[in-house]
Structure formats: structure tokens, C-alpha cells
C-alpha positions in Angstrom: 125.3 138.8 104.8 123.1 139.8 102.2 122.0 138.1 98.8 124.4 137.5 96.1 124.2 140.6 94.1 126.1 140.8 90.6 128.9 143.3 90.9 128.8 144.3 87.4 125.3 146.1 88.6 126.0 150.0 88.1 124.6 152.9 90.6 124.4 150.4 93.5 125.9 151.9 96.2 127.2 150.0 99.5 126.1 150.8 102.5 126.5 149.6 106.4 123.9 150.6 109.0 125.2 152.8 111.6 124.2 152.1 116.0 121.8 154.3 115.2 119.8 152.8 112.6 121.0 155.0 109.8 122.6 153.4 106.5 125.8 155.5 105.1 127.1 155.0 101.6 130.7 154.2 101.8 131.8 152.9 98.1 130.0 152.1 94.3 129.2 148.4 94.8 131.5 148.7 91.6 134.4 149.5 93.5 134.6 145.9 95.4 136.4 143.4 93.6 135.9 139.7 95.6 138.9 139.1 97.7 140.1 142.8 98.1 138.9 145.3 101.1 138.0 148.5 100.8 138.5 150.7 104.0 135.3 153.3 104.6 135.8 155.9 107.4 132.3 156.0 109.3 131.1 159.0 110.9 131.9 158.3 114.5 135.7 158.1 113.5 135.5 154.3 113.2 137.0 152.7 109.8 135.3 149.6 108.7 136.3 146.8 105.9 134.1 146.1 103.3 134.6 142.9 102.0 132.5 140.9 98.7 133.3 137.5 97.8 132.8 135.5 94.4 128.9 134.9 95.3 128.6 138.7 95.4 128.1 138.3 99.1 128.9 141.7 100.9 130.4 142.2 104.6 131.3 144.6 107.2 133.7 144.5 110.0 136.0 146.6 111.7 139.0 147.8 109.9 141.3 147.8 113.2 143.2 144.4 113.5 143.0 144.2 117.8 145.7 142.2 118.1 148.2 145.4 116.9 145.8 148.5 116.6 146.8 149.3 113.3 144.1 150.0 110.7 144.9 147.1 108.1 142.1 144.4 108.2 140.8 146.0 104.8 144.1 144.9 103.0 143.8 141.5 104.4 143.7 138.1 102.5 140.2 136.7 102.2 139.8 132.9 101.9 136.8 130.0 103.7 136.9 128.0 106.3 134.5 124.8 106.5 132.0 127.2 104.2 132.6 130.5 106.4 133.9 133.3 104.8 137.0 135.0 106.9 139.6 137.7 106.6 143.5 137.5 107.6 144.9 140.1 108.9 147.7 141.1 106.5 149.9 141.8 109.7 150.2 138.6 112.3 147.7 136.2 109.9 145.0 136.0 112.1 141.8 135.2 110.9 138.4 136.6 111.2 134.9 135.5 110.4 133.2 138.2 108.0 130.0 136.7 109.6 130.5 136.9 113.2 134.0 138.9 113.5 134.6 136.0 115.6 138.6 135.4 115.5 139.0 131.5 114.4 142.5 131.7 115.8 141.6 133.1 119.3 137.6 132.7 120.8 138.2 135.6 123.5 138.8 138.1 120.4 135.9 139.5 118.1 135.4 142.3 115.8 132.6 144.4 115.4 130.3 143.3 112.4 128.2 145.5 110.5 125.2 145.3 108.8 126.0 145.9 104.6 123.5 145.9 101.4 123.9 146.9 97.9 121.1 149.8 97.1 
């Protein structure tokens, strides 16, 4: 996570850090509204969800929902648990850490997390 960044800031764009160290622009920090996804297509083919929540805390994780496949985590509901920020998936409800991608509903399932900023 990084600091709470106002999301009324114009020209800051989001990026994640790539395996290989690189950062890649994937949206306007403008274009996050908190509790909505965005879905970014990475240059490796992967999609990822970018996610900011009403602190104007930004995260990353991958937009494929392993329990089906399908490419939805990005449209998922957003919501806390004990302080943790998580996203459902909009398709069999369940939940992620934004954090960790650890699934709160199943500990042998994670997603991939990403590392985000605003700059």
C-alpha cells in the first residue's frame, strides 16, 4: 500500500511495478473512484485490478478470480475486514485481501499482489 494520496490530484498517474522492476502506467489516478476497480492489461498478457479506497490508499492484484478463471475481480465489491481492506469477487463472493491477495474465505488460495504508487 502506499500513502493516502488525494484523488482530486491531477497528472498523477498509477502505476504497478512489473517482475522486472519496471513501473507501467495503467490509468490517471483520476480515473479511480474508492470502491470501484479498474482492470489494466499488463504487458505480459496479465490483467490486474486496481483498487483505491476512501484513505486514497491504492492496490494491485490480479484481475483473474481463481476460483472460475474469468477476468472479473476488477468489478468486484470492495469492503474491510478487522481493518484490512479486501475485494469480493463479483461472481462466487469470495474475498480477497488487497494487501496480501490472501483469500479470507479459503487460506490455500492467493492472488498475485502488485506493487502500485501514484506519480
Amino acid at each position: 500500500m502506499t500513502p493516502a494520496l488525494e484523488t482530486t490530484d491531477t497528472g498523477l498517474k498509477v502505476r504497478i511495478r512489473l517482475a522486472d522492476g519496471t513501473w507501467f502506467a495503467v490509468c490517471g489516478l483520476s480515473a479511480l473512484l474508492p470502491g470501484r476497480g479498474v482492470a489494466a492489461l499488463l504487458p505480459d498478457g496479465r490483467q490486474a485490478a486496481v483498487f483505491t479506497d476512501r484513505t486514497g490508499g491504492l492496490y494491485a492484484v490480479d484481475n483473474r478470480d481463481p476460483f472460475t478463471g474469468a477476468a472479473v475481480l476488477s468489478r468486484g465489491l470492495t469492503g474491510t475486514r478487522a481493518g484490512r481492506p479486501f475485494v469480493a469477487s463479483p461472481l462466487l463472493k469470495q474475498r480477497f485481501d488487497l494487501e496480501t491477495g490472501r483469500c479470507l474465505d479459503d487460506d490455500a488460495v492467493r492472488l498475485r499482489t502488485y506493487q502500485v504508487e501514484a506519480a
